[in-house]
C-alpha positions as CSV (number, residue, x, y, z in Angstrom):
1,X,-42.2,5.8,-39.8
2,X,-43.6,3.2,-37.1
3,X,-44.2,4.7,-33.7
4,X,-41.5,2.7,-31.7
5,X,-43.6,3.1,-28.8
6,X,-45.9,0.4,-30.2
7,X,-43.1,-2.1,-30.5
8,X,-42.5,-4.2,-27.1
9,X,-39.2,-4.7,-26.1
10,X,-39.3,-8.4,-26.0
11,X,-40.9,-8.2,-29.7
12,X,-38.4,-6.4,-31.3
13,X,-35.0,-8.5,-29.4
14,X,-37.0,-11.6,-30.3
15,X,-37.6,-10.5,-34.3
16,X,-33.6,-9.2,-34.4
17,X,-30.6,-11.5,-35.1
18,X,-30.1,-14.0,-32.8
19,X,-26.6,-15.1,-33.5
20,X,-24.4,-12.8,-31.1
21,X,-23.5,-14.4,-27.8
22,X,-23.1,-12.8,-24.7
23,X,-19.6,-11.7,-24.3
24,X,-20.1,-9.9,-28.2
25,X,-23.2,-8.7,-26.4
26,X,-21.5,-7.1,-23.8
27,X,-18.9,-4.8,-25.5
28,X,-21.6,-4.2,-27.8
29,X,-24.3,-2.9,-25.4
30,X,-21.5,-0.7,-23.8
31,X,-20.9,0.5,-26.9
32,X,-24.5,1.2,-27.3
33,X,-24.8,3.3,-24.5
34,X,-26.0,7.6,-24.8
35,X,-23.9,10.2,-25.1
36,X,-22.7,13.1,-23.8
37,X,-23.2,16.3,-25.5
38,X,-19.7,18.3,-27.1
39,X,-18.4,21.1,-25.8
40,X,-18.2,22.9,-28.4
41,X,-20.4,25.7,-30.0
42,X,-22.5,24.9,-33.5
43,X,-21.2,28.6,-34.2
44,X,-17.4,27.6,-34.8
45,X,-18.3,25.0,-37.4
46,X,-17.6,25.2,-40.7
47,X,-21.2,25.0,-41.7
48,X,-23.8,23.9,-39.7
49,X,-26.6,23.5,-42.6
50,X,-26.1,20.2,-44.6
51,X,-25.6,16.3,-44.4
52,X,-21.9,14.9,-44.4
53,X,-21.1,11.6,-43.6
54,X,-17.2,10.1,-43.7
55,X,-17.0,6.5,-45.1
56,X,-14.0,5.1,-43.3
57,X,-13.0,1.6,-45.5
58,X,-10.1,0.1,-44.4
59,X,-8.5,-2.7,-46.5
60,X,-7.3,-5.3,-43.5
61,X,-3.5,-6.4,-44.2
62,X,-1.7,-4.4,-46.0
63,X,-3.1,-3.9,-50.2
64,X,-0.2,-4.5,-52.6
65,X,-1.7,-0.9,-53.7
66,X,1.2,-0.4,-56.5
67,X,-0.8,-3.2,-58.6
68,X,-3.9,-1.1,-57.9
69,X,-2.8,2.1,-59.5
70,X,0.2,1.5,-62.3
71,X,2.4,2.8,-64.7
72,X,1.4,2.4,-67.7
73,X,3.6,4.1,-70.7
74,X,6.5,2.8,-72.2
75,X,9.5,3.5,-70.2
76,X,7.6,3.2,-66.7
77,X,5.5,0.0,-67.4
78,X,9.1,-1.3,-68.3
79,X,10.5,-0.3,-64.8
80,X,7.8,-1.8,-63.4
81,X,7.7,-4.8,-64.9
82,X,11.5,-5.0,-64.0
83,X,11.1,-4.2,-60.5
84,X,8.1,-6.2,-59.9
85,X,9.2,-9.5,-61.9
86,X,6.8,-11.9,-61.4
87,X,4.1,-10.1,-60.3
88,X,3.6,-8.0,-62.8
89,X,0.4,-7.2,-64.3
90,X,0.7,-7.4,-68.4
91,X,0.9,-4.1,-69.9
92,X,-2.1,-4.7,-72.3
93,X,-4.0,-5.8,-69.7
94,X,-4.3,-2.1,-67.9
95,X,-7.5,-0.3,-68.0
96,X,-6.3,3.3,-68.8
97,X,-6.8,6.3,-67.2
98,X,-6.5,9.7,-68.2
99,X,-5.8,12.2,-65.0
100,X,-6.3,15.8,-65.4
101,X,-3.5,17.0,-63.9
102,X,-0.6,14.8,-65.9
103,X,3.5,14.5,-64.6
104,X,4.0,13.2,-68.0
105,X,3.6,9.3,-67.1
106,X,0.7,7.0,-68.4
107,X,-1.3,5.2,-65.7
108,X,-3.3,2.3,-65.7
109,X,-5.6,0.4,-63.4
110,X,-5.5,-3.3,-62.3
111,X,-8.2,-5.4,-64.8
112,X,-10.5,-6.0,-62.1
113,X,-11.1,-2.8,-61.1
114,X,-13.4,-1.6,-64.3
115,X,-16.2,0.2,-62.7
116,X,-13.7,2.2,-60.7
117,X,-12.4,3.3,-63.9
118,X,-15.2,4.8,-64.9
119,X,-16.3,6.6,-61.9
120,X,-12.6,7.7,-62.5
121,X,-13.1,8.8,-65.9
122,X,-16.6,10.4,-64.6
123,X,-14.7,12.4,-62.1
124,X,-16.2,10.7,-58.9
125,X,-12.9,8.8,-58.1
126,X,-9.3,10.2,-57.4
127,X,-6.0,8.5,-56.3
128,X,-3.7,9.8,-54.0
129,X,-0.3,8.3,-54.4
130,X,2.8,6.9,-51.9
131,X,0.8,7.7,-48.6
132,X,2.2,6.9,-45.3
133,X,2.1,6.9,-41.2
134,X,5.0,9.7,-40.9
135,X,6.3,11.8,-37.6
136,X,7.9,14.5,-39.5
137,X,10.1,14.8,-43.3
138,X,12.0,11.9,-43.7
139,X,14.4,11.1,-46.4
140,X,16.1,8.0,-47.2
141,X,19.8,9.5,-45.1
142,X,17.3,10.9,-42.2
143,X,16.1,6.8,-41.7
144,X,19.1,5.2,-42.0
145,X,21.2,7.7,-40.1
146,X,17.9,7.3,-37.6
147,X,18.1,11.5,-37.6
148,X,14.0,11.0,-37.8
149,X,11.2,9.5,-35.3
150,X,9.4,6.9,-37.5
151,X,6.1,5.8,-36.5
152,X,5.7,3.1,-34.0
153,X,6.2,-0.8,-34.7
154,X,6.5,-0.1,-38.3
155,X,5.8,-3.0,-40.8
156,X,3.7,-4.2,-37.8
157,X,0.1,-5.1,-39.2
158,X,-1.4,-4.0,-35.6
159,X,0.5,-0.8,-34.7
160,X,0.5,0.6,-38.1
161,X,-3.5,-0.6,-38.7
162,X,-3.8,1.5,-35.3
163,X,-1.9,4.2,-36.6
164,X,-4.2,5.0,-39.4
165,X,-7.4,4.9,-37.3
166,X,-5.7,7.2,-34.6
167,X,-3.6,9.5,-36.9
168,X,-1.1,9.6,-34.2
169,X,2.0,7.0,-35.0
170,X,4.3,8.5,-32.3
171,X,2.4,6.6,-29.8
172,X,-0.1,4.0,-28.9
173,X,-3.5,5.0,-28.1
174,X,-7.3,3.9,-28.1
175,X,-8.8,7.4,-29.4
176,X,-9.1,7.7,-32.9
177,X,-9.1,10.7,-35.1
178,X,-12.8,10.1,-36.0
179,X,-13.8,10.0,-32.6
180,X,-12.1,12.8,-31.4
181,X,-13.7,14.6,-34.9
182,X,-17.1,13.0,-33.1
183,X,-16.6,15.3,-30.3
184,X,-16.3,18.1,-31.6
185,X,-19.5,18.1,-34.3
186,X,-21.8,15.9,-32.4
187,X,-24.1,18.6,-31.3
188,X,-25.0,19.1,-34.7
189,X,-26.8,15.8,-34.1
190,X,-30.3,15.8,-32.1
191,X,-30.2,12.1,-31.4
192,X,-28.8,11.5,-28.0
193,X,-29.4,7.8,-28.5
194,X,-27.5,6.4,-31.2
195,X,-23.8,7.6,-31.9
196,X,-23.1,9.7,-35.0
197,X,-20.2,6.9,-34.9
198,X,-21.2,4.0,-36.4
199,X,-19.6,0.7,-37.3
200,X,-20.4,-1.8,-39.7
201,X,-17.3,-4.4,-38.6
202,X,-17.4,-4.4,-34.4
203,X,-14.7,-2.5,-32.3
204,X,-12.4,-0.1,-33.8
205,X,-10.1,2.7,-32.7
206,X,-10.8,5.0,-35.5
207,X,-14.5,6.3,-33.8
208,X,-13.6,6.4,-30.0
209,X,-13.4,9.4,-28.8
210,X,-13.1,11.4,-25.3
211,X,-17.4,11.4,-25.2
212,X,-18.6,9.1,-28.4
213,X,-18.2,5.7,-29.1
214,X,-19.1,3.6,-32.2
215,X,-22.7,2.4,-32.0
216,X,-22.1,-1.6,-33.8
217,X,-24.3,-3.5,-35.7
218,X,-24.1,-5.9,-38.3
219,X,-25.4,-5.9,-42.4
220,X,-28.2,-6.9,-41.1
221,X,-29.0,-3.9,-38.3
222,X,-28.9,-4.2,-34.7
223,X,-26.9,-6.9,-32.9
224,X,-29.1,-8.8,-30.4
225,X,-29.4,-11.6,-28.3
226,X,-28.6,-15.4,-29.1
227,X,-31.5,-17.5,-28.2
228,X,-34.1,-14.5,-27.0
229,X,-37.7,-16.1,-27.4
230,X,-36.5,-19.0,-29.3
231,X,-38.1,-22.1,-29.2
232,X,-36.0,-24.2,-27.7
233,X,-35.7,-25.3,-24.0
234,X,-32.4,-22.8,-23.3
235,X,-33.8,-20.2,-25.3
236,X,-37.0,-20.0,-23.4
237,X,-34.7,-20.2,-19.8
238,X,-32.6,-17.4,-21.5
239,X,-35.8,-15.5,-22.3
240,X,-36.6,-15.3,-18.6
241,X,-33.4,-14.7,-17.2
242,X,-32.9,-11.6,-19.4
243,X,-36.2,-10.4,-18.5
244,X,-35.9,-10.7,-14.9
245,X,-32.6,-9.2,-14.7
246,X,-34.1,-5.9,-17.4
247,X,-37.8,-5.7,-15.1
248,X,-35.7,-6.0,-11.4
249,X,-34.5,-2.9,-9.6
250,X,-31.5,-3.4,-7.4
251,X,-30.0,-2.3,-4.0
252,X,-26.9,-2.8,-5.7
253,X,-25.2,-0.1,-7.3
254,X,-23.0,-1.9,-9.6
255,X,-25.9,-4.8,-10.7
256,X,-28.4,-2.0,-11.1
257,X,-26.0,-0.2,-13.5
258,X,-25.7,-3.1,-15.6
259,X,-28.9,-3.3,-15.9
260,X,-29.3,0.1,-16.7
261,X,-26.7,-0.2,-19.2
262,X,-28.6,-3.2,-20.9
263,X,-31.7,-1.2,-21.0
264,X,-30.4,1.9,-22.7
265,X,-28.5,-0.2,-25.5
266,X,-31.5,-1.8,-26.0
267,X,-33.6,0.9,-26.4
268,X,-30.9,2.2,-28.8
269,X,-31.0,-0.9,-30.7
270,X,-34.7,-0.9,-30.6
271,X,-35.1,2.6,-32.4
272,X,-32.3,1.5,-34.9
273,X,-34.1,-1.4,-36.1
274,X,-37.6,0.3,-36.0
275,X,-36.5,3.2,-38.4
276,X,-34.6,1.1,-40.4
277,X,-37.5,-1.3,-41.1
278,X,-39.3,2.1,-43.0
279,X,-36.8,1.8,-45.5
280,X,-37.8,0.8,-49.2
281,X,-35.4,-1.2,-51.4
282,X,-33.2,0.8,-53.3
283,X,-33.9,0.5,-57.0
284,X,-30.4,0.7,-57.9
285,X,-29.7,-3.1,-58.4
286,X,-28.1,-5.1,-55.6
287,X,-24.9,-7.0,-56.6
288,X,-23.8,-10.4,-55.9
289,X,-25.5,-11.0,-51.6
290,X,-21.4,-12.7,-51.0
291,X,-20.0,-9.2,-51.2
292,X,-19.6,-8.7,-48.2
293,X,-18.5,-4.8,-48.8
294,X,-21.7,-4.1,-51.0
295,X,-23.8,-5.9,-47.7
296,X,-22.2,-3.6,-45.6
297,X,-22.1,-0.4,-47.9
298,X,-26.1,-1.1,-48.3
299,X,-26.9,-0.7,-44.6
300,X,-24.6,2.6,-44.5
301,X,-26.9,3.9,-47.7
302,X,-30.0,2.4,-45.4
303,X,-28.7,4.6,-42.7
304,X,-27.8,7.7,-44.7
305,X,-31.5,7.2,-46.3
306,X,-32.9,7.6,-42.6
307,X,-30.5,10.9,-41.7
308,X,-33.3,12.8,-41.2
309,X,-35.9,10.6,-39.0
310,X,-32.5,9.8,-36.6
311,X,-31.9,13.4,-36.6
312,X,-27.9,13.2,-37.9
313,X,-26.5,16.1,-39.2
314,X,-22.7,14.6,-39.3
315,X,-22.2,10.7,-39.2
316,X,-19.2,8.7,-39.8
317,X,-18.6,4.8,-40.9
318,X,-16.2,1.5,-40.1
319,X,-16.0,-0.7,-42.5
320,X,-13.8,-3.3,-43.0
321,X,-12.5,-5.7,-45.7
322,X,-10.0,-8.5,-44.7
323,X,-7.8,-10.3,-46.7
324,X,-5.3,-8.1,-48.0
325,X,-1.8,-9.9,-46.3
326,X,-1.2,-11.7,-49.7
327,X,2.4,-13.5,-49.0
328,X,1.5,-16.1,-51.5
329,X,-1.1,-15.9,-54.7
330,X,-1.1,-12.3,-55.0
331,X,-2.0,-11.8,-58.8
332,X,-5.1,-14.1,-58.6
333,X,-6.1,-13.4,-54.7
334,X,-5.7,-9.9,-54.9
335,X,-7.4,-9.4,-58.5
336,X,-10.6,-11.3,-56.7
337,X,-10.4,-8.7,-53.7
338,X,-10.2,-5.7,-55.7
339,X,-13.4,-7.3,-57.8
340,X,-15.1,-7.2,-54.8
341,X,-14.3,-3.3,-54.1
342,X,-14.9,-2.5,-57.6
343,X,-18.5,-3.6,-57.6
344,X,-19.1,-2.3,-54.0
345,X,-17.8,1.1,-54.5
346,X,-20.1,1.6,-57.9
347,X,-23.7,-0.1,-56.0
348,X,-22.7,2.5,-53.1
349,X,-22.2,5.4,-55.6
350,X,-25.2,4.6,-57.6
351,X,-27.3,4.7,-54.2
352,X,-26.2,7.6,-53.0
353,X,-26.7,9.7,-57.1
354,X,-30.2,7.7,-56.6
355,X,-30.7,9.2,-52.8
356,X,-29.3,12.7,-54.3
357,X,-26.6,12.5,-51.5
358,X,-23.7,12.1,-53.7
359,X,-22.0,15.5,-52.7
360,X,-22.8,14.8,-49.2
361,X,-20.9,11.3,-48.5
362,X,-17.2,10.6,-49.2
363,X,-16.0,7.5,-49.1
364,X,-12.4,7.1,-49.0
365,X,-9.9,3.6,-48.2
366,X,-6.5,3.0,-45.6
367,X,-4.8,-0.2,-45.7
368,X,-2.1,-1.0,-42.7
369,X,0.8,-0.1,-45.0
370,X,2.2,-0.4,-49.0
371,X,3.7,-3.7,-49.8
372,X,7.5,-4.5,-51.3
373,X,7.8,-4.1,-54.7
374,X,9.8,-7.0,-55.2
375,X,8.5,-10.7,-55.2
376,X,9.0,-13.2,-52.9
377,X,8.7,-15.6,-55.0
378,X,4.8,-16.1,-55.3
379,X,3.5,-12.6,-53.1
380,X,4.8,-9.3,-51.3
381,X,5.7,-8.4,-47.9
382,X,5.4,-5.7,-45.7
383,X,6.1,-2.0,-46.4
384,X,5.5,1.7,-46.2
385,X,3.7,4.1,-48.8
386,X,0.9,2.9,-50.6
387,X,-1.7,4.1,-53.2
388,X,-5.1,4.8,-52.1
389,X,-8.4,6.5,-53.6
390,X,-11.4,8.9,-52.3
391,X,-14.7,8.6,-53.9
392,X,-17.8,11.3,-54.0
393,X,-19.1,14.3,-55.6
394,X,-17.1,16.5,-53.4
395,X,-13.6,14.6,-54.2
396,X,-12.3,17.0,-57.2
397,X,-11.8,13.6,-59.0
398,X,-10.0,12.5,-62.4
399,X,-7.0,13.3,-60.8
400,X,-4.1,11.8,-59.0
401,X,-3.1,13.8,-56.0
402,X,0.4,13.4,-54.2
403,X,3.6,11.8,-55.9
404,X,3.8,8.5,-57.6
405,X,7.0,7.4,-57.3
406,X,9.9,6.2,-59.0
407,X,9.7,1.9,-59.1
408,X,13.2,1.6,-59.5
409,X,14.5,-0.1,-56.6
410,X,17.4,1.8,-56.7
411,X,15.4,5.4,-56.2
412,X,15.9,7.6,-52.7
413,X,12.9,6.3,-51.5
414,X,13.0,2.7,-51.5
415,X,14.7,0.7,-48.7
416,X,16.4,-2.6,-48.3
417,X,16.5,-3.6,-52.0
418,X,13.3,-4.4,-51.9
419,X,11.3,-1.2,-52.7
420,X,9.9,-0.7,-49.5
421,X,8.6,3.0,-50.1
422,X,9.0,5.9,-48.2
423,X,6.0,8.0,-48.3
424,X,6.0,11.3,-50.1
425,X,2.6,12.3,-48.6
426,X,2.1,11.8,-44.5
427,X,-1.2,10.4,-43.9
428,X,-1.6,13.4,-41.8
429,X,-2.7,15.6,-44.8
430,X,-4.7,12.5,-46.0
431,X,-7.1,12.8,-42.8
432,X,-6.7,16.6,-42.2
433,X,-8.4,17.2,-45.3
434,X,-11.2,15.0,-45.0
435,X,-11.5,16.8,-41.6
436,X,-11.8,20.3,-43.1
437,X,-14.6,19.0,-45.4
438,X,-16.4,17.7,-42.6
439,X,-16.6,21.0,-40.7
440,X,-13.8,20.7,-38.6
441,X,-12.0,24.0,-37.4
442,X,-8.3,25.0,-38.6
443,X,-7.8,26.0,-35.1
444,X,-8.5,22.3,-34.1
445,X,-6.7,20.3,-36.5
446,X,-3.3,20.3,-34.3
447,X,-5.5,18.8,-31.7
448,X,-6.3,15.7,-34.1
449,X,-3.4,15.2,-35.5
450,X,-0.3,16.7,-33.6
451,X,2.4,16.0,-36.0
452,X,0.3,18.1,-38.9
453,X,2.5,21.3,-38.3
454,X,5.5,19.2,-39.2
455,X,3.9,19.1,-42.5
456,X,1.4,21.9,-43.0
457,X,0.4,25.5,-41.5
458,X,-3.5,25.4,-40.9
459,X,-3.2,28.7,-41.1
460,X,-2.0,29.0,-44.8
461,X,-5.4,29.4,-46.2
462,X,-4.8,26.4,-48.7
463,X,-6.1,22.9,-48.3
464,X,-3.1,20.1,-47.1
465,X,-3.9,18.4,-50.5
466,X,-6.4,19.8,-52.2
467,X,-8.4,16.5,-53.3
468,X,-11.6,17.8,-51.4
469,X,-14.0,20.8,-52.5
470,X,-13.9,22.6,-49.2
């Protein structure tokens, strides 16, 4: 490792990216800034000995998730080629898979989705099926007799987008449930510096919590200034305004806090980039430099590579993929995106077997909500449950966890004609799980999520789901 001491400031803000400008600057270096230790004792964790890091990939829009993961014998393929007309995937087209645990149904996967197959078929991938924001049980005669609380601006790409980073649909908040998870394991982490919280796609609610914050940086590393000790004339006048305003100490409070603020992110930033530099190239093969996931799943595997010089015991990760709102073009936009996944999700695998840190990472995916089974003519709209998948060596994988429903639009759980789905499984279980793996307390998990005794007794001494080697 180089000594960072050796590095000057102005050295290492001049060699970072210059292509933030200063109001991205801003929210970034307050989200930059140290923090406070937990109050809670290392003794009431799980297990205080090993690595675990939370991959938090969210697929921005909604992912038409029932052309991810689909029927695929006889009589269901029919009912899903029925329900789904036009946007139907051809039967023969399906790239089989085999779960261990069958309810008598044949499923395939969407063409484009080959590797994930494999790591399917290799145990290192699982599904979990009709997932959903809920508040408590709801049936189809609880929602339209309105006997139920249903989540908050449902169908709404923002609320329900929030809902899955906070875990809490009844309301409207800005902490998230892997922030609050921050607060409670951070002292397993000796770096004061840099937040075990750290996002690959700017602000998010998912990591804010009471005391941490998401650290943010780009593919690249650490975000720095536009213009610092660049060549031209407003670069150079830049230069010197930022380092009078980082060298002056002043009378007042509020100026001399900024400052202070400014220093501390960029000392943050400047022991980021420094460790990072030590990293060798993986020699796992880097796919195409335009997937943007794999760009961003590289610097997580840089980051995990570096666990030990930044002193992290417990990390989680943002990212994001946009994209997903497909109205129009579904079969060929959507096939494209979940390309892009595929190939992502097996580089990121691969680096973390090579690394040996495959049973420490999972990786699993949200989307803002399912989409309608029925076409509109050329895409789907918005709509409730929805298929997602958990990757790593400690996801119990080749299996399909939760219920895949019925695709018949005329089934108790889909509304309006137009198989909008109500979840079977309550994303609270989803995320309670994943908490439990990462050391989280049974006695704490009501304090996350506080609709999870509507669904599950912590106290039960069996996992919410079970998708997760605990």
């Amino acid at each position: 490792m180089n000594n960072t001491n050796n590095i000057s400031r102005r050295k290492f803000i001049g060699q970072s990216c210059a292509t933030v400008g200063y109001t991205t600057l801003f929210s970034t270096l307050i989200n930059m800034k140290a923090f406070a230790a937990a109050a809670m004792n290392n003794s009431s964790l799980r297990d205080t000995s090993d690595y675990k890091a939370l991959v938090f990939l969210t697929l921005d829009g909604g992912n038409d998730s029932f052309n991810m993961l689909i029927p695929r014998g006889a009589t269901e393929y029919a009912e899903y080629a029925t329900t789904r007309s036009d946007l139907a995937i051809a039967q023969a087209d399906l790239l089989a898979i085999n779960p261990l645990t069958s309810d008598g149904k044949e499923y395939g996967l969407n063409p484009s989705m080959q590797n994930m197959q494999q790591l399917f078929e290799t145990n290192k991938l699982a599904f979990l099926s009709n997932v959903g924001t809920l508040i408590e049980p709801t049936s189809m005669a609880d929602y339209q007799s309105g006997a139920v609380d249903t989540p908050l601006g449902l169908f709404s790409h923002s609320d329900q987008a929030q809902h899955m980073q906070t875990g809490r649909p009844h309301e409207r908040t800005n902490r998230g449930w892997g922030g609050q998870i921050a607060d409670l394991v951070q002292s397993m982490n000796t770096n004061e510096n840099i937040s075990m919280n750290i996002s690959l796609n700017g602000i998010n609610f998912f990591q804010y919590g009471n005391d941490v914050i998401p650290f943010v940086i780009t593919t690249e590393g650490a975000i720095s200034i536009e213009g610092y000790e660049g060549s031209s004339v407003y670069d150079t006048a830049r230069t010197t305004a930022m380092n009078s305003m980082m060298d002056h100490d002043y009378q007042d409070i509020y100026k001399n806090t900024f400052k202070n603020t400014v220093q501390i992110s960029n000392d943050a930033a400047l022991e980021f980039q420094a460790v990072i530099n030590t990293i060798p190239d993986f020699s796992t093969p880097y796919p195409d430099p335009d997937n943007y996931l794999a760009r961003q799943l590289r610097m997580v595997a840089k980051i995990i590579a570096a666990r030990d010089i930044f002193g992290f015991k417990r990390q989680t990760f943002f990212l994001r993929l946009g994209g997903w709102d497909h109205h129009a073009e579904l079969l060929h936009n959507h096939g494209e995106l979940l390309s892009q996944v595929d190939v992502a999700l097996n580089y990121f695998n691969a680096v973390m077997e090579e690394l040996d840190m495959h049973e420490n990472v999972t990786t699993f995916n949200v989307s803002d909500f399912g989409r309608t089974l029925t076409s509109n003519g050329n895409g789907s709209d918005h709509a409730w449950g929805g298929n997602t998948f958990m990757m790593g060596g400690s996801v119990i994988g080749k299996d399909m966890y939760g219920n895949y429903p019925s695709l018949d639009l005329n089934s108790d759980l889909s509304l309006y004609s137009r198989g909008v789905l109500i979840p079977t499984t309550p994303t609270d279980l989803y995320f309670a799980e994943l908490a439990q793996w990462f050391g989280v307390p049974n006695s704490d998990l009501d304090m996350i999520f506080p609709n999870l005794s509507n669904f599950y007794d912590p106290n039960s001494g069996t996992p919410p789901i079970g998708f997760m080697n605990i």
